[in-house]
N, C-alpha and C positions, 0 to 999 in steps of 0.2 A: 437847630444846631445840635440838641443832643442826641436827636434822633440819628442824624448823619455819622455822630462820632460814634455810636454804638454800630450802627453798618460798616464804619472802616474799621474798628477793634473787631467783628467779624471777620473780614478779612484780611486783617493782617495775623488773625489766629489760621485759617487758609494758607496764607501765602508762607508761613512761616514749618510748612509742610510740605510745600513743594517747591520751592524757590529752585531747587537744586537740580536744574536741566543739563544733559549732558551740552556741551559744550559752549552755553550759552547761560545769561541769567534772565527768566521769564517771571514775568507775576499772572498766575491763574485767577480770572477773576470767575472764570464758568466753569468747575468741574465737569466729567464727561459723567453721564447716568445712564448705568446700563442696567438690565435686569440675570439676576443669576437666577440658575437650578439645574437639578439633576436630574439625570436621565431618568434616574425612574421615578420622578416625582414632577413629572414637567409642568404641572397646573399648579405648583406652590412654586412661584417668581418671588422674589427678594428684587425691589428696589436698592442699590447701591449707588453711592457717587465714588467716582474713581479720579485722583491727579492720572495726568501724564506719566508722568515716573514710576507709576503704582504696576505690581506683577499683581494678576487677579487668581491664579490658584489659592494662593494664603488664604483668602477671604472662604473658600467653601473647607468646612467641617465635616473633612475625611482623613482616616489616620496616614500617620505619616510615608509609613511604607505602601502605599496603595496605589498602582498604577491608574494612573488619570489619562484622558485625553481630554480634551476643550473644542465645542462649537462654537462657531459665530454663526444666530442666525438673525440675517436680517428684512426676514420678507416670511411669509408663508411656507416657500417652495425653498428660497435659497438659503445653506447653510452650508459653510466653508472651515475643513478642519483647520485649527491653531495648533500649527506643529510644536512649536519651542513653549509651554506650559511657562517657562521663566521667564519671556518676552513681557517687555513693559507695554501699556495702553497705546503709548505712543507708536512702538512698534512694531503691533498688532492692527493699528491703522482702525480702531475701536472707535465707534462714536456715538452719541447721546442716542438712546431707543433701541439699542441693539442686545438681542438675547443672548447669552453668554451658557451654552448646555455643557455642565460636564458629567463624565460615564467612568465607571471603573472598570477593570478586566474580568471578567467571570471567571469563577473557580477553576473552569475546563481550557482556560486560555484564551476564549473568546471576546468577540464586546457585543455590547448590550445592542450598538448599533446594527451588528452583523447579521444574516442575515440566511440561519444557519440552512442547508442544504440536509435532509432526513433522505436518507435514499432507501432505506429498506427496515429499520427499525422507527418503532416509536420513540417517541420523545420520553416516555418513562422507563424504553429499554436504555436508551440512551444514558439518561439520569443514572440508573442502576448499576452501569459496569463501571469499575473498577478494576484496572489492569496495573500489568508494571510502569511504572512512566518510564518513557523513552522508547518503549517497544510499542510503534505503532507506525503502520505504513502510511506511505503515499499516494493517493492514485494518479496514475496515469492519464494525462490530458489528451495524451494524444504524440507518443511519439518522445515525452519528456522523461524516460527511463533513467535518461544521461545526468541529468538534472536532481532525480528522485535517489540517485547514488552516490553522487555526490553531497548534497543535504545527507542524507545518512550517515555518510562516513563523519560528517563535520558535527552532526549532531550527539555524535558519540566520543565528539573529544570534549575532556572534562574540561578544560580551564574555561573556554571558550563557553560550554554550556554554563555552566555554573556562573560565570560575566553576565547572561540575560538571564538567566532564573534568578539572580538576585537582582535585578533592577540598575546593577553600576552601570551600566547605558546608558540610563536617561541623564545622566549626569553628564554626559562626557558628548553626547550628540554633537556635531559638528553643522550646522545650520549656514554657515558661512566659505566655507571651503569651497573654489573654484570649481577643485578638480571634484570633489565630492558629488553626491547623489541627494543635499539638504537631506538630509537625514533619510530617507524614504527608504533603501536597501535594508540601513539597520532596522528598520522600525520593519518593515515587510519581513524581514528573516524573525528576528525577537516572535511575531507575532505565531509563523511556524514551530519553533522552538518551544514555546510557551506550550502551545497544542498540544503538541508531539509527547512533554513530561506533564502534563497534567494528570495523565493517569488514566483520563475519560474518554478517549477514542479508540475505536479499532483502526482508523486510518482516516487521513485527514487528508483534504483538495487544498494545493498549492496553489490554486488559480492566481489569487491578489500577488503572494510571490513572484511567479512566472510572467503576469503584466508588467509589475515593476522592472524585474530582467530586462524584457523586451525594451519599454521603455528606453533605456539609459544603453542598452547594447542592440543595436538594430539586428548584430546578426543574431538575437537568438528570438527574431519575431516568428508569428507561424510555429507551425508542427512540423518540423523540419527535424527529422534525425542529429544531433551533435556529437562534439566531444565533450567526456565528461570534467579532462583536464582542463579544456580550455572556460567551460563554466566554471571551475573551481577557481581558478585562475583572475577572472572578473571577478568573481564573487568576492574572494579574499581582498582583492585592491579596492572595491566598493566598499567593503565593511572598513576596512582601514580608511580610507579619504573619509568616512562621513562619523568616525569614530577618531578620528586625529586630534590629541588634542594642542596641537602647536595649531594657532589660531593664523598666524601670521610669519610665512613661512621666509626665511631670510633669505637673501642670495651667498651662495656657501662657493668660490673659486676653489677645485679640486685640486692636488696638489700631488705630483710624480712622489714614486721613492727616492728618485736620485741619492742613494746608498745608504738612509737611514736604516734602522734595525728594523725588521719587519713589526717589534712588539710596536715599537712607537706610533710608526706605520696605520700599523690595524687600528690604535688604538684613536688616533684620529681619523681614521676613515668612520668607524662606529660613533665616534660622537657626534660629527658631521650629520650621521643622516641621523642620528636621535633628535637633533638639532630641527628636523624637519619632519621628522616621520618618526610619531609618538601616540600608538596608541598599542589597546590588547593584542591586536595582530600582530606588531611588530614585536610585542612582550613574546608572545608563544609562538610563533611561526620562523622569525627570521635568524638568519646566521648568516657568517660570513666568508666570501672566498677569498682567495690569494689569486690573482691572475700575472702569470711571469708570460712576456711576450719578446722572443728575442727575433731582431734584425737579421737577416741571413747572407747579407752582405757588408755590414759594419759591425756587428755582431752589438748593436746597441740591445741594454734589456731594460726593460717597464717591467713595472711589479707594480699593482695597485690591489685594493683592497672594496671586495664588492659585496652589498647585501643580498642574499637571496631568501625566498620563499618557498623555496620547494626545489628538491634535488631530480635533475632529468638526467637519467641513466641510461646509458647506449647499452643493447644486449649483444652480443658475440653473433656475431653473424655466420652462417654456415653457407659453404662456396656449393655446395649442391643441394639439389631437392630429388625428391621420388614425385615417380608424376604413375599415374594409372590409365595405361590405354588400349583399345581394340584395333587389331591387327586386320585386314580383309583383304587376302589374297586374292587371285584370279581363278585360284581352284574353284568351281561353281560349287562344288562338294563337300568343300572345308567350310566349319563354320568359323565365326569371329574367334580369334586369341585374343584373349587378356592378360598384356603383360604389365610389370610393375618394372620400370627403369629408373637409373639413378642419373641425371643428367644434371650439366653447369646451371646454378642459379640464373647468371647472369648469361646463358647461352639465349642461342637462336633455333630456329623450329627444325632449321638443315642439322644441330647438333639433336635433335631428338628423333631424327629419323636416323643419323648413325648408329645410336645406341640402340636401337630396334634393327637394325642393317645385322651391328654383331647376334644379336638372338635368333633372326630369321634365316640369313644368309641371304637376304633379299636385297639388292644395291639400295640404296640411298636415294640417287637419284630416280627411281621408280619409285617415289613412296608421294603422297599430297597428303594434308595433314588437314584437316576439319574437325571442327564442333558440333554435333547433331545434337538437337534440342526439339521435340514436338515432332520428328519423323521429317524433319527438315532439316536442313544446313543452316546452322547459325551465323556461322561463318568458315570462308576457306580460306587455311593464312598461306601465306607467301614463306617459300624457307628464310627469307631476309629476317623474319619478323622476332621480336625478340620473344623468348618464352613466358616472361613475366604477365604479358597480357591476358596466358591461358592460366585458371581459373583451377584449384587442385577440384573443386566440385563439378566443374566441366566435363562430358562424354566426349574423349576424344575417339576420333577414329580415323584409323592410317589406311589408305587402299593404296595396294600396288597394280601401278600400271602396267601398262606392254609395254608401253614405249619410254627410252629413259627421260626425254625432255618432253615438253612441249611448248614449239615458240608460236607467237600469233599468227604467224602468217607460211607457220608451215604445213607439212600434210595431215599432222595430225589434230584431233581439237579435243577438249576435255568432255565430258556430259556431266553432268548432275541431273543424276535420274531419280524421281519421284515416284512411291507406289499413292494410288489413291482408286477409291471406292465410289461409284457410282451408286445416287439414291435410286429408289423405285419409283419417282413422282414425276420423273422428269424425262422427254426424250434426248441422249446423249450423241447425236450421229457425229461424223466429221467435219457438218457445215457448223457446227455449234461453237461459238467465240466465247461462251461463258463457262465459267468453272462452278455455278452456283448449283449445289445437290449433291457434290463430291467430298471426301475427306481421305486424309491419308493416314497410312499406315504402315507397320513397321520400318526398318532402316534405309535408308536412301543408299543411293552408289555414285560412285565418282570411278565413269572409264575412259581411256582416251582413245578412240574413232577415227579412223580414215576418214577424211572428208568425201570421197564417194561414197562411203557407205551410209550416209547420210540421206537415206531415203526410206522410203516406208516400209518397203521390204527388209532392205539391208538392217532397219537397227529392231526391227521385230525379230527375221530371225537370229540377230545378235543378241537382242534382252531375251528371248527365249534360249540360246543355250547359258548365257548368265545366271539366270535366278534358276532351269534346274534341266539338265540333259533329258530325265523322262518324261517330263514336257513337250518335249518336242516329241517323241514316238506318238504320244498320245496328239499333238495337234497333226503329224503327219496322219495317223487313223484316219482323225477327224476330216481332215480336206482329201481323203480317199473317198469318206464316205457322203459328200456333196457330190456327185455325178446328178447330172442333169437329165431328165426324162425326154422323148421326143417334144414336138412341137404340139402333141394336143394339150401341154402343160395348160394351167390358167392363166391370165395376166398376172391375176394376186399372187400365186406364187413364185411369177419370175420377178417381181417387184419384191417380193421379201428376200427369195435369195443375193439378188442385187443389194440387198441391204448390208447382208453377211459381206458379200464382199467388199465393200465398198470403205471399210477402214482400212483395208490395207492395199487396195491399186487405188490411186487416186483417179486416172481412167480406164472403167468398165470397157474390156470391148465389145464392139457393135458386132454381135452374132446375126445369124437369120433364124428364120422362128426352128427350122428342124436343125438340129444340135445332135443328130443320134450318130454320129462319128466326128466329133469333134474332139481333137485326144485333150483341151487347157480342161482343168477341174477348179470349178469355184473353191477357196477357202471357208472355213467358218475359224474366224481369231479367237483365242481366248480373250486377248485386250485391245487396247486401241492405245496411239501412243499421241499425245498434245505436247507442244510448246507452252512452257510458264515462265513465270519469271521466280525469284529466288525464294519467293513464300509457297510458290506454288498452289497459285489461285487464280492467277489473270492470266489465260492466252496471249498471245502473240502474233496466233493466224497460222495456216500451214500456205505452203509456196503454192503458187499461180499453176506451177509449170505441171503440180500432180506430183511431183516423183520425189523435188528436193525441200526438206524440211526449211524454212526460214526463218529459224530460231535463234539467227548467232549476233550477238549485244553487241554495237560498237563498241562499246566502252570496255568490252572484255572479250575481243572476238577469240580468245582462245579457251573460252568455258560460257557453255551455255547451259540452259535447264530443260528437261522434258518432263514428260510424266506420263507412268504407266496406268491406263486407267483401267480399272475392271469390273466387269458387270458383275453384282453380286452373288448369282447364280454361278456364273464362273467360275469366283474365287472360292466360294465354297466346293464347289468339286476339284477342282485342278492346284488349287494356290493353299498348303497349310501356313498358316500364320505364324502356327507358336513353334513351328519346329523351326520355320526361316529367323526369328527373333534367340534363339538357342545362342548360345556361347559355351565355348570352355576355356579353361585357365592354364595359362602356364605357371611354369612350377617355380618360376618367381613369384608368382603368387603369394606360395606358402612360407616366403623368407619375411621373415616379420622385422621390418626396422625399429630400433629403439627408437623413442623419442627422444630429440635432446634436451638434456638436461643443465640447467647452470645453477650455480652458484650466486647469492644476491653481492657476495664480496666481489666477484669478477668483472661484477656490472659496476661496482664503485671504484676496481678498478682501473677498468679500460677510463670511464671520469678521469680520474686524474690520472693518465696518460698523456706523451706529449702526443702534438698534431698539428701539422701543416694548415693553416687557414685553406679556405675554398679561393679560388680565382671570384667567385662573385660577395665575397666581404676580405679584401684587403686592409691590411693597417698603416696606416701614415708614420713613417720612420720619420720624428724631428730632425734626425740626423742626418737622411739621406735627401730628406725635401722630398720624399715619394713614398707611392704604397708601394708593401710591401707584401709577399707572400710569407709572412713569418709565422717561426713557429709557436706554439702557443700549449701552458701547461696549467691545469687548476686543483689547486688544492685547498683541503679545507679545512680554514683558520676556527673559525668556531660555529656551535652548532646549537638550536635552540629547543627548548622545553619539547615542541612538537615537529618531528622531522615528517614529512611529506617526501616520499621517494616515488618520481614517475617512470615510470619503466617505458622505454619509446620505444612500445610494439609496431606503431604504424611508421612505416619507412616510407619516405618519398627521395627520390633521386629524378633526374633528368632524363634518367633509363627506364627505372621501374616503380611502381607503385606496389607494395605489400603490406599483407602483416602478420608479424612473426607470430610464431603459437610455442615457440621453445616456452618450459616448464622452466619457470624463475624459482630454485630453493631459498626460501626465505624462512629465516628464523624466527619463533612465534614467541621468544624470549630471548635476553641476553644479546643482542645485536650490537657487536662491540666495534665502536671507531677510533680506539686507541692508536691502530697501527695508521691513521690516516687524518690522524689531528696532529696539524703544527704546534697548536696554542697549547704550552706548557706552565700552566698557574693555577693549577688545584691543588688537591691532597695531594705530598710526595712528587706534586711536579706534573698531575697528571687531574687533567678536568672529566667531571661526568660524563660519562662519553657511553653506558650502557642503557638500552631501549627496548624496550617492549611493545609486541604488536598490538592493534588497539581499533582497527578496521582497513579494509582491502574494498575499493571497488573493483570489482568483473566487468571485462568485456567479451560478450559471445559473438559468435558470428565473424564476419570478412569486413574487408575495405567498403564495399559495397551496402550492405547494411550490417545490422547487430541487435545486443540487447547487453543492457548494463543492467547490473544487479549488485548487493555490498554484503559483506559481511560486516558485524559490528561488536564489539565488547561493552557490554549495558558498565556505567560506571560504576552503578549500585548494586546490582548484584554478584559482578562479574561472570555471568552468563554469553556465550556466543550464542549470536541472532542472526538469522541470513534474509535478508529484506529485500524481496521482489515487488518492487514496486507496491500496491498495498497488502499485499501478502505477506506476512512474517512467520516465520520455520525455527526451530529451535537449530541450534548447529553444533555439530562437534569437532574439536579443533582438529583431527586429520583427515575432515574435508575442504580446510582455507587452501591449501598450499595445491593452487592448479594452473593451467598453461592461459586461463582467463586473467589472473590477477592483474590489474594495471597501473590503480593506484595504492602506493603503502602509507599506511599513517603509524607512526611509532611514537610514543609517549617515553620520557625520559626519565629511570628507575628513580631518580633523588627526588622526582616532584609524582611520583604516583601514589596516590591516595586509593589507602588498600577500602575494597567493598564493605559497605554499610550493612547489608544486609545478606543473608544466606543464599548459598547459591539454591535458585530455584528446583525442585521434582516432580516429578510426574503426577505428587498427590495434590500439588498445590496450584493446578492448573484451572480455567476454569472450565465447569461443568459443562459439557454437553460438547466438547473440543477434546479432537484427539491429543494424545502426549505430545507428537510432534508436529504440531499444527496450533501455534498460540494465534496466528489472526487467517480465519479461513474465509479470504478477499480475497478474488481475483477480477479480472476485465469483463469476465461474460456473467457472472454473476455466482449466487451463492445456490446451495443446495441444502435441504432441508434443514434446520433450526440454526446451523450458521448466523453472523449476522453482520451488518457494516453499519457504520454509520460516520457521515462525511458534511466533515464542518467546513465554513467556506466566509474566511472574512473579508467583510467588504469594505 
């Protein structure tokens, strides 16, 4: 019996330590025993007993500020990271026999688990550098430029760094949040950021970031070109949902203005969503709009009050463009014009051969409008077509026809003539179906043809007086001087001159052996002419009948392809190349258009301008019971710590696809929103509303591809950086301001925290690196003592 009562006075000294289960009351009779240590000590285990209710970080003796992460491993092989550190045993799903690893962050950002990647330095050059923090690239995975400039610009806003360099993250992680990413976004960004200002890299692999991305956003799986906004964009909502810290978010019913004062208004729209959306993001990023939408038949108005993250700025659009193109008359003797015309944005291809009509005096409807690419036709458009499909880096080329139309089924028909080159390996006669041994050369032609003349003869001596009049003197010479000997000729050489002739009659006639008064003289061709089709590779066949070509495409029976082909011997004597490839310029040429230029105020604004809604997002008038085409106006009410300005270069319409390159002036200090805040409640009536710039990403390139790059303001030294992907470049501030800029980041004078340290010089660079080249990385690799080194957490 005393034995007993001493085992239950142990336990009720036990139980009198855990009793307290959340929502239930438990007596632990079996604590859980798990084994701790640390990473870098993993062969000294520490037996431990743990309650249910017990957090096991407390129990390892590391200091307080020290970033930790926690293993569970329960096997040899299997170990599973414990995200939430603050998580109880019970919630960690912890049980007797399991080893419990924890690891701190390395001086350089990394972890112990990680798993670094040395690409071209040692590990002791590594250890040895010492740079600026926060001046260190990215590399490039593959396509992720969009990504690596975005992270830049973000890395270089202070509040938002200065949040994960000091650890108030881990505090605030959101582990539970629906819409969130369980922490993993935040914890994957922190882990780049940490990197990036450790000091210790010249450039660092985003890999674990970019999985993470993909993860949680399918569309940015793959090496897939993007935008950089629209990463950013995710990004920001990611780090906000998994950094929120409203745990449990209410249902909030929104509520019209129906005539209240707009202060009241605003003031409960903004606590409403604070109500719900509470974290650093919404601290630095968010502000808020006014949206007035009025009926245009009851003349109802709605006024509500909306949070935003970033301001999209419409640019001024301009009704015309310059376009650059080559003119090719029918004169054989005239070379290509190069003209430069000013034609409707939103015209058609018939308006871009007017404008070339006024230059030439040549009709309009005589003109066919093609793309030559590779010594071929890329495409031939239709006057219908609209001009935004053609391409400002496009070769256009306009040829004038003879005839003013051409319809499918009249007499005349178009050609797409091909020049191309015969190898020496190969025999090329007329019976030959394949193009293989051939290549083409200089500009193709577009003429339109009599349909009788569509024969071997007819479009020989047609492409001969085309490409050049003394050609033909010289091919007439030539078939003067094929005369035929009597009949004691040899066989071999009536079979070779039947050779000569035989590309251009497709039936030889049947002579008798003596020919010594026969007045027909055999030809010798310069070329030979084939059916292709639009690459001009694959024959087509020539006609049955001998005489007529049978090249013409159901599908297009009013434009077909041929191709002039030439022996190489030939084209060297008869054919020069670089004089038929020759152009000259018209003297529009030398008119030089300004670029346009705007104003970054213009662009904010046409923003708060009014505007008719689209027919494909109407609004529901309460009043009228139906949607409405109303009109709609936005202004803006307040504005946060760090303003995000997107400049929406890339335009999409139901007409065209573009993107603009006008030259945004953007101010690099002072950027004042005084004349464009409603919200009147600061000093004298007037809230902070002046900004400074603080990083810009670039986009180079078209619709089609590109290349993003950032500029950045270091926080600490206040130094301009220009970050190419892992390359970093010293910058000077009147190189920010170009027609690439796309996103703006603006820092708000009242919370700008002036540079800690001197701005950097040329002596304090380091050694063996030019002045203007602090990290010299690029894609294909480095050059003499250069160096990189590329950390990679896993």
């Amino acid at each position: 019996a005393r034995h007993l009562t001493l085992k239950m006075w142990c336990l009720i000294e036990w139980v009198e330590q855990v009793v307290d289960l959340p929502s239930t009351l438990k007596v632990e009779v079996y604590p859980v025993e798990v084994f701790l240590c640390l990473h870098s000590n993993m062969d000294n285990a520490v037996t431990v007993q743990f309650s249910r209710v017990d957090t096991i970080r407390k129990h390892f003796e590391v200091p307080d500020n020290a970033e930790t992460r926690l293993w569970m491993k329960s096997s040899d092989t299997s170990c599973e990271r414990l995200r939430n550190v603050h998580a109880s045993v019970l919630d960690s799903c912890l049980s007797s026999g399991m080893t419990v690893i924890m690891e701190m962050r390395n001086a350089d950002g990394t972890w112990p688990s990680s798993r670094p990647q040395i690409m071209r330095n040692s590990m002791e050059e590594q250890e040895s550098y010492r740079g600026q923090p926060g001046v260190c690239g990215l590399t490039n995975l593959g396509n992720t430029c969009f990504m690596n400039s975005a992270l830049q610009c973000l890395s270089n806003t202070p509040p938002l760094t200065e949040y994960f360099l000091q650890n108030a993250y881990l505090e605030e992680l959101n582990f539970s949040n629906p819409l969130g990413m369980k922490g993993e976004i935040a914890e994957a960004y922190a882990d780049v950021i940490k990197q990036m200002w450790s000091g210790r890299h010249f450039s660092v692999v985003p890999r674990v970031f970019k999985t993470k991305v993909g993860h949680f956003a399918s569309q940015f799986l793959g090496y897939q070109q993007h935008d950089s906004q629209e990463l950013l964009s995710f990004l920001l909502d990611g780090l906000h949902e998994d950094l929120n810290r409203v745990k449990n978010k209410e249902y909030i019913e929104l509520r019209d203005a129906e005539g209240r004062p707009d202060q009241e208004v605003a003031e409960e729209a903004w606590r409403n969503h604070r109500r719900r959306n509470d974290s650093v993001i919404v601290d630095t990023f968010h502000g808020l709009f006014k949206s007035t939408l009025v009926c245009p038949e009851c003349r109802k108005v709605s006024v509500t009050f909306d949070p935003f993250c970033y301001l999209s700025v419409p640019l001024p659009v301009s009704k015309e463009r310059v376009m650059e193109v080559f003119f090719v008359s029918l004169d054989p003797v005239a070379k290509p014009i190069q003209h430069r015309l000013v034609v409707p944005k939103a015209g058609r291809v018939f308006d871009l051969c007017v404008a070339l009509s006024l230059a030439t005096g040549v009709s309009a409807d005589q003109m066919m409008v093609a793309d030559v690419f590779n010594h071929r036709f890329y495409k031939i458009y239709h006057t219908d077509e609209f001009l935004s499909s053609i391409l400002d880096r496009d070769d256009i080329f306009v040829y004038e026809l003879s005839c003013v139309s051409v319809e499918e089924d009249g007499e005349e028909v178009v050609l797409a003539v091909y020049m191309r080159e015969h190898g020496h390996y190969r025999d090329y006669g007329p019976s030959s179906t394949s193009s293989y041994g051939t290549s083409l050369f200089g500009h193709p032609l577009l003429m339109s043809v009599r349909r009788e003349q569509c024969t071997r003869d007819g479009l020989y001596d047609l492409f001969l007086q085309r490409l050049d009049p003394a050609d033909e003197e010289t091919a007439d010479g030539q078939r003067a001087s094929e005369t035929k000997e009597e009949g004691d000729q040899s066989t071999q050489q009536e079979e070779d001159d039947e050779q000569l002739e035989m590309p251009v009659r497709a039936k030889p006639c049947k002579r008798p052996a003596a020919r010594k008064c026969c007045p027909l003289k055999r030809r010798k061709t310069l070329f030979t002419i084939q059916a292709v089709n639009a690459n001009g590779t694959t024959e087509r066949g020539m006609g049955e009948d001998g005489n007529a070509l049978s090249f013409f495409s159901s599908s297009q029976p009013a434009q077909s392809y041929v191709a002039i082909d030439w022996d190489p011997d030939m084209k060297k004597k008869y054919y020069n190349e670089n004089e038929a490839e020759k152009y000259v310029k018209d003297h529009s040429m030398e008119v030089v258009y300004q670029q346009t230029t705007v104003q970054l105020q213009e662009c904010i604004e046409l923003f708060t301008t009014v505007e008719t809604l689209e027919e494909e997002n109407p609004w529901y008038c309460p009043v009228c019971k139906k949607h409405q085409l109303a009109t709609k106006k936005l202004d803006l009410w307040s504005l946060p710590e760090v303003l995000i300005i997107h400049l929406k270069r890339f335009s999409y319409t139901k007409y065209s696809r573009e993107k603009l390159d006008t030259i945004v002036d953007f101010p690099l200090r002072n950027l004042d929103f005084s004349d464009y805040l409603l919200k009147k409640t600061g000093v004298n009536g007037e809230p902070p509303s002046r900004y400074d710039l603080i990083a810009v990403s670039n986009h180079y390139g078209g619709l089609r591809d590109g290349h993003y790059t950032s500029y950045a303001r270091n926080k600490d030294n206040g130094q301009w950086y220009y970050f190419d992907d892992s390359k970093v470049t010293d910058a000077k501030e009147e190189q920010i301001v170009t027609n690439a800029a796309y996103l703006l980041f603006y820092h708000r004078q009242d919370k700008i925290r002036h540079p800690t340290l001197p701005n950097p010089t040329n002596s304090c660079l380091t050694s063996g690196q030019p002045a203007d080249d602090v990290i010299s990385s690029n894609h294909e690799g480095l050059a003499g003592a250069a160096s990189c080194v590329s950390m990679e957490t896993d």
